[in-house]
C-alpha positions as CSV (number, residue, x, y, z in Angstrom):
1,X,19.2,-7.6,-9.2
2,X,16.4,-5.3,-8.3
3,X,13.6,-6.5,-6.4
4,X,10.3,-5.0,-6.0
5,X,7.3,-5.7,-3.9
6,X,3.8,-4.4,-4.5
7,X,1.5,-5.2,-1.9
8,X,-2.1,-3.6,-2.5
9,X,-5.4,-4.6,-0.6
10,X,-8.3,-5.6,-2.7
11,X,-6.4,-5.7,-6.0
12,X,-7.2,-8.7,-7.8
13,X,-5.0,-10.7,-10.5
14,X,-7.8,-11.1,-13.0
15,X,-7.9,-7.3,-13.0
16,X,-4.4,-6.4,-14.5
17,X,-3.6,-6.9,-18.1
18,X,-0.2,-9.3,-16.9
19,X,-2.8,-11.9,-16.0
20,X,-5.3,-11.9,-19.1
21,X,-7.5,-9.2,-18.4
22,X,-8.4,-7.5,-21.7
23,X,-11.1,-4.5,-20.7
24,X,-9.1,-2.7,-17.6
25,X,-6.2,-1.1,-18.5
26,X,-3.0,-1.7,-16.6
27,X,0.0,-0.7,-18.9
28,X,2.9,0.2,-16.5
29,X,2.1,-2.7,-14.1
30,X,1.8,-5.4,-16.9
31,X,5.4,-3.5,-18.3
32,X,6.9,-4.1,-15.1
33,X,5.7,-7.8,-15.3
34,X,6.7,-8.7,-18.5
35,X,10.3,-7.8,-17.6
36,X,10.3,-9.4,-14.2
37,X,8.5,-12.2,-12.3
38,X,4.5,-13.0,-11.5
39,X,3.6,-15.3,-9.4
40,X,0.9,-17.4,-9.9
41,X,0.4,-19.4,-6.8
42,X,1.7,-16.6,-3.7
43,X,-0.8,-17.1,-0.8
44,X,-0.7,-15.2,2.5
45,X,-1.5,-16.5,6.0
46,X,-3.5,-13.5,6.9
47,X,-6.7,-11.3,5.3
48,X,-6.0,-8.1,7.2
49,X,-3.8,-5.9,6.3
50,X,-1.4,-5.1,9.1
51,X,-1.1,-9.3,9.9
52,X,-0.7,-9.9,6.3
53,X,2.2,-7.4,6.4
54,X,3.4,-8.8,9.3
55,X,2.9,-12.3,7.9
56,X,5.0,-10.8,4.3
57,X,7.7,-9.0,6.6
58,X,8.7,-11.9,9.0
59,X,7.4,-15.2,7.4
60,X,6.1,-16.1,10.5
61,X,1.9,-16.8,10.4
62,X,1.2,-14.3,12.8
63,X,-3.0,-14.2,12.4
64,X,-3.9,-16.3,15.1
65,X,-1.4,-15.7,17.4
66,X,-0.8,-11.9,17.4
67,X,-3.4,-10.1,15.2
68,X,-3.3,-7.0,14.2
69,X,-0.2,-5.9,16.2
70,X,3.3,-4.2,16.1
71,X,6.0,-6.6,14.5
72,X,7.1,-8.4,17.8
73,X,10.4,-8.0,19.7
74,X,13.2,-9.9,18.4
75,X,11.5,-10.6,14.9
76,X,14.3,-9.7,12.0
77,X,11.9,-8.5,8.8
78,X,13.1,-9.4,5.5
79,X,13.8,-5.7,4.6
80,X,16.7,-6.2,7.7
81,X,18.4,-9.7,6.0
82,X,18.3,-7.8,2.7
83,X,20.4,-4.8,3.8
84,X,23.0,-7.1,5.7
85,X,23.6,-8.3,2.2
86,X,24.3,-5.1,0.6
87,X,20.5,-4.4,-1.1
88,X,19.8,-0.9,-0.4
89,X,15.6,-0.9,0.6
90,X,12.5,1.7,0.1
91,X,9.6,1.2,1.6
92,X,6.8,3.5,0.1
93,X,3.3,3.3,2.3
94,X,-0.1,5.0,2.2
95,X,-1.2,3.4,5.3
96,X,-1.0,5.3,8.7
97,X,-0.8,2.1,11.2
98,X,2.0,0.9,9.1
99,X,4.4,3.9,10.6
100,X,2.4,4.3,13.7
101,X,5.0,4.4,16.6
102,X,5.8,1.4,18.4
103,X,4.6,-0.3,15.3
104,X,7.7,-1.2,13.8
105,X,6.9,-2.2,10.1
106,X,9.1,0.5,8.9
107,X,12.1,-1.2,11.1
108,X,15.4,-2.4,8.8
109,X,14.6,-0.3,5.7
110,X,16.9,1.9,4.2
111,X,14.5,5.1,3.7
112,X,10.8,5.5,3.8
113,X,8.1,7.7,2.1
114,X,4.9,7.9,3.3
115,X,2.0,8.9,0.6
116,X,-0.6,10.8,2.6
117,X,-4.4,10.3,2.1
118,X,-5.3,6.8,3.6
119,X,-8.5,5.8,5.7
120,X,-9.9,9.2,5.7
121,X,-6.9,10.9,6.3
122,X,-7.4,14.5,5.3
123,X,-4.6,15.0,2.6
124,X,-6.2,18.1,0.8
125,X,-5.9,21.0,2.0
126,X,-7.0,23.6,-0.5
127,X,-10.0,25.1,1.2
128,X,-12.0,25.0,-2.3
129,X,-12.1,21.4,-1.6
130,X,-14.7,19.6,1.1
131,X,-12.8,16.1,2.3
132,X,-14.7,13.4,4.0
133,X,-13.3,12.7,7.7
134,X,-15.9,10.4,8.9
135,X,-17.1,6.6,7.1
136,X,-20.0,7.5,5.1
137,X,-19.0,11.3,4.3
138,X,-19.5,12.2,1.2
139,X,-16.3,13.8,0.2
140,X,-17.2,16.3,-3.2
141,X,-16.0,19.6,-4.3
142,X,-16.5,22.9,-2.6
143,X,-17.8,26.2,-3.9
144,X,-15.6,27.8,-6.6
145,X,-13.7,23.8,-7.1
146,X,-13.1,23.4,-11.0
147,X,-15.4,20.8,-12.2
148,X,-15.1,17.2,-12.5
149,X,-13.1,16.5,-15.9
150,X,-11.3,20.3,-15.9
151,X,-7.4,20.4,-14.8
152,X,-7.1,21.1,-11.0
153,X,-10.3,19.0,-10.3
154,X,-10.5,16.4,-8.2
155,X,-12.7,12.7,-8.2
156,X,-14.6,12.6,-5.3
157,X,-15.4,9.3,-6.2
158,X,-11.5,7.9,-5.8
């Protein structure tokens, strides 16, 4: 048995194609649905992302009491119970705080990749390109950047 978690902030049900949507396309998503599981009533504790991690990782409603904190001494994260039982784990993250030391949320997993370019972090670094460090920044393409649409370009607006 494989088992796979997708956890994404602000991505809506009644935006992939596995849940009814007809006008945005979500064809490898709605594949990997049709040969597994959706749930239709999964609620979390938590809003923000690192508690609702927290909350996801540990089963524990952590919100109120902790916040947006490291998992907390002694805690044993589901990643942990599934490798005692022979389940070999991945845990793929964009999100800097989610590796950040002392943080933990990485703790119990087999491996780990971490996908560059969250929160303003600058993941280009081909000089043709401007990127945005700072909220409100526009982030667009330097001088001599192919132009939107042509291979090599970049969307400033993703």
């Amino acid at each position: 048995m494989n088992l796979i978690v997708i956890v994404s902030d602000t991505l809506r049900a009644d935006y992939l194609g596995c849940y009814g949507n007809t006008w945005v396309r979500t064809p490898h998503l709605d594949a990997l649905a049709a040969e597994g599981i959706r749930l239709t009533k999964a609620y979390t504790g938590s809003f923000p992302t690192m508690p609702m991690r927290a909350d996801l990782f540990t089963g524990h409603y952590v919100f109120q009491s902790v916040g947006w904190a490291p998992l907390q001494p002694g805690e044993v994260p589901l990643q942990s119970l599934l490798r005692q039982h022979g389940y070999v784990t991945q845990f793929i993250v964009d999100h800097t705080q989610m590796l950040a030391p002392g943080y933990n949320y990485h703790q119990g997993f087999s491996g780990y990749d971490f996908i560059r370019g969250q929160a303003g972090e600058p993941y280009i670094t081909d000089p043709r390109y401007r990127v945005a460090l700072r909220p409100g920044e526009a982030a667009d393409a330097g001088v001599g950047a192919p132009a939107h649409g042509e291979p090599g370009a970049l969307d400033p607006g993703k």
